[in-house]
MARMAR-21228 format. One record per residue (C-alpha): x, y negated, z negated. Coordinates in pm, whole numbers, plus 32768, in hexadecimal, padded with zeros to 4 digits. Example, Ala and Ser with C-alpha at 12.3 -4.5 7.8 and 13.67 -1.06 7.14 Angstrom:
2
84CE81C27CF4 8557806A7D36 
This chain:
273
800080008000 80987E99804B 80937D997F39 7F9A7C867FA5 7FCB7B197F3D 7E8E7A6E7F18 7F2C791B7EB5 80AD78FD7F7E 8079779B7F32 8051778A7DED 7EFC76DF7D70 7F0675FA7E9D 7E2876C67F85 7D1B77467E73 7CF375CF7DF2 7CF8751F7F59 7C13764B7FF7 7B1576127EB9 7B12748C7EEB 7AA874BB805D 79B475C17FDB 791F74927EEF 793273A58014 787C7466810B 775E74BC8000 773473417F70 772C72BD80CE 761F73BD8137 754573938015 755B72438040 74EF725381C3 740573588147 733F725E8074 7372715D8169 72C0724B8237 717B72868189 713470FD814A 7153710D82D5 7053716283FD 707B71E58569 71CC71EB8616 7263711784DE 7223723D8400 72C67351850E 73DF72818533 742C727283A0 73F973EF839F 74FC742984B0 75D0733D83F9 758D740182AC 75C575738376 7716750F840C 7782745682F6 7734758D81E9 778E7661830A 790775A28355 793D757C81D9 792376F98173 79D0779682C1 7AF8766F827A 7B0D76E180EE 7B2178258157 7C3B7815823A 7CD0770A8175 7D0D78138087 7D81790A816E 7E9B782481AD 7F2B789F808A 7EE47A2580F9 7FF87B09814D 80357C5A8137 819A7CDC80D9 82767D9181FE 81787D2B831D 81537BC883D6 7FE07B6B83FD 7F2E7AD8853D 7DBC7A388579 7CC17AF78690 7C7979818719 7B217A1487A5 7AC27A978687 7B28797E85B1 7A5D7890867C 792B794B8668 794D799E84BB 792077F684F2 77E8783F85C8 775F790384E1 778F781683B4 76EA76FD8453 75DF77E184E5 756A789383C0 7571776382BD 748976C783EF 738B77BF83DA 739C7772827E 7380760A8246 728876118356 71D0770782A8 71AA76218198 719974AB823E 707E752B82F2 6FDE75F781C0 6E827554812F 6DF475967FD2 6DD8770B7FBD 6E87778F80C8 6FB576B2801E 701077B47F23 6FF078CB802E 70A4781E8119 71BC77E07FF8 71ED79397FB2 71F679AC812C 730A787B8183 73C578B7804A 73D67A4F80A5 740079FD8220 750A78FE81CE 75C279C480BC 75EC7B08818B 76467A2682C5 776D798281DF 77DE7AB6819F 77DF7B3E82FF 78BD7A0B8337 79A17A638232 79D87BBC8295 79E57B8283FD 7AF17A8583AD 7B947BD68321 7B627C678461 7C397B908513 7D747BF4845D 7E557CBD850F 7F827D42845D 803F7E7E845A 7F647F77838C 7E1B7FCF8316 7D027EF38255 7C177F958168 7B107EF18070 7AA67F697F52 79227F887F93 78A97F267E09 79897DD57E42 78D57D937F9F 778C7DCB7F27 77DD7CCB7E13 786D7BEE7ED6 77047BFB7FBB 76537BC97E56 77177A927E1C 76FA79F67FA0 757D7A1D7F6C 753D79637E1A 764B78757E5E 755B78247F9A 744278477EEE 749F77637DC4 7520763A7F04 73CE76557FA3 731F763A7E58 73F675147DF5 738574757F5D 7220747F7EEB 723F73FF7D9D 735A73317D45 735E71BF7DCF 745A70FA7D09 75AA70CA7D76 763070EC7C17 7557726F7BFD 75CB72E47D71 7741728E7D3C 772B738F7C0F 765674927CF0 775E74707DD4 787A74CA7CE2 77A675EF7C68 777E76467DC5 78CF76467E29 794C77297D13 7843780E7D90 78A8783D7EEF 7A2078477E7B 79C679677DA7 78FD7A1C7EA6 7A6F79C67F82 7B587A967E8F 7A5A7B967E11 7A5A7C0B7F9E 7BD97BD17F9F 7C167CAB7E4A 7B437DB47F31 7C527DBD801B 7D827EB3800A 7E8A7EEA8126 7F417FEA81BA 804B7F848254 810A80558341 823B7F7783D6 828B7F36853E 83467E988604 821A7E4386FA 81D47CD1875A 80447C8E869B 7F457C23878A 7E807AD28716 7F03796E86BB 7FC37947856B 7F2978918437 7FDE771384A8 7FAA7749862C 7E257774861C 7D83776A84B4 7E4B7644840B 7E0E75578529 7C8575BB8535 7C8475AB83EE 7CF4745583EC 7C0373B684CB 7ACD743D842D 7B5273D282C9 7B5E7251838F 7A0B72948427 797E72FD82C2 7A5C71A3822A 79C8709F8366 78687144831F 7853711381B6 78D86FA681EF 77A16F8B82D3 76B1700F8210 770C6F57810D 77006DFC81EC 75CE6E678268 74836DD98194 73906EB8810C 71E46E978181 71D36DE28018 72EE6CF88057 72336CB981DD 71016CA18159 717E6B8F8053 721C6AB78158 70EE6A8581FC 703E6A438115 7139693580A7 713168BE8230 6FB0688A81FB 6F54673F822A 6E7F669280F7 6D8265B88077 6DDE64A37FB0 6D6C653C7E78 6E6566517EC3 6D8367607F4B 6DC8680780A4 6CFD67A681F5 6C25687D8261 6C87688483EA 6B2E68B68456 6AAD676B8397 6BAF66B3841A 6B57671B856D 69F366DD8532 6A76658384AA 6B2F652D85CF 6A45656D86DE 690A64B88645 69FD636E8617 
């Protein structure tokens, strides 16, 4: 059995891989809630933004992390294909999710919960372990099935408990702590599936197939932790239907006592003079 190193790095890659875990969930619960004070194309277009920002944040934790994976007497190299499409499949499953909910209506909400967290949870971990797929190293990988089926457990409350928070908790001050507990949770599903793992590694002198970690994984990485950092400066720019609704009232114009015009007196005013 080769001796796997979960953390080459030291705590860099668990800390930085569970703050862009924390980003991607506090920027999606925030679009999230933007999403259900919305209507029509406005609300799609904050549940994309919440899917692929969810989505981006827990495929970029997870192979944040995996910078710091490495397996003793074997190189390791990235199926690109494969790798792409474990990104697919995080942005597509946490859409089915979050749509399942934005579009949800009294009782169908806490059905629709429950299927979008379970949906959700077992898409995350389809991403995680077809990001496992994609290694290709000199030897054999084997799971231990009781730590996989854990690992599942965990992906589906963790999804279940952001979709819940997405329905219920409005204030910045609550959703920056959902988001913390959120991104423990999906870093815990991440190394419960990577205690699973054990390698076999038979050495060889064989070029690997695939892109290594810096040619393909770091650089992707990169850009969607800029996309998740340029969105959540966005969002955060961007006023809320309260704050909308506020400035126009303020842009009203009034009476002299202080009370707003009604525009359909004053039209009614200005046509009989």
């Amino acid at each position: 059995m080769g001796h796997l190193d979960h953390a080459a790095f030291g705590w860099l890659t668990p800390v930085l891989s569970y703050a862009m875990a924390c980003i991607g969930a506090a920027l999606g619960l925030r679009c999230t809630v933007r999403a259900l004070d919305a209507t029509g194309r406005s609300r799609r277009n904050w549940l994309l933004t919440a899917a692929s920002a969810i989505g981006s944040g827990i495929w970029t934790m997870h192979f944040v992390a995996m910078l710091g994976f490495g397996v003793r007497g074997t190189d390791i190299r990235y199926d690109v294909p494969l790798t792409v499409l474990s990104l697919v499949v995080a942005m597509g499953v946490v859409g089915v999710g979050v749509f399942a909910v934005g579009h949800g209506h009294g009782r169908d909400r806490v059905r629709s919960l429950l299927i979008g967290g379970l949906t959700t949870g077992i898409g995350v971990a389809s991403m995680h372990y077809l990001g496992m797929a994609a290694l290709r190293l000199h030897g054999q990988v084997r799971y231990d099935p009781l730590l996989v089926g854990l690992s599942v457990l965990i992906a589906v409350a963790a999804a279940t408990a952001a979709l819940w928070a997405a329905l219920h908790i409005h204030a910045p001050a609550a959703v920056a702590v959902a988001s913390l507990v959120m991104g423990a949770a999906v870093s815990s599903m991440h190394y419960t599936g990577m205690l699973a793992v054990s390698v076999e590694v038979a050495p060889s002198g064989a070029a690997l197939p695939g892109a290594t970690v810096m040619q393909f994984v770091f650089p992707l990485a990169v850009g969607l932790g800029s996309y998740l950092f340029i969105t959540a400066a966005f969002v955060a720019l961007s006023p809320t239907a309260g704050e909308r609704a506020a400035y126009a009232f303020a842009e009203r114009p009034t009476e002299p006592d202080g009370h707003p015009v009604d525009a359909g007196a004053a039209r009614t005013r200005t046509r009989t003079y």
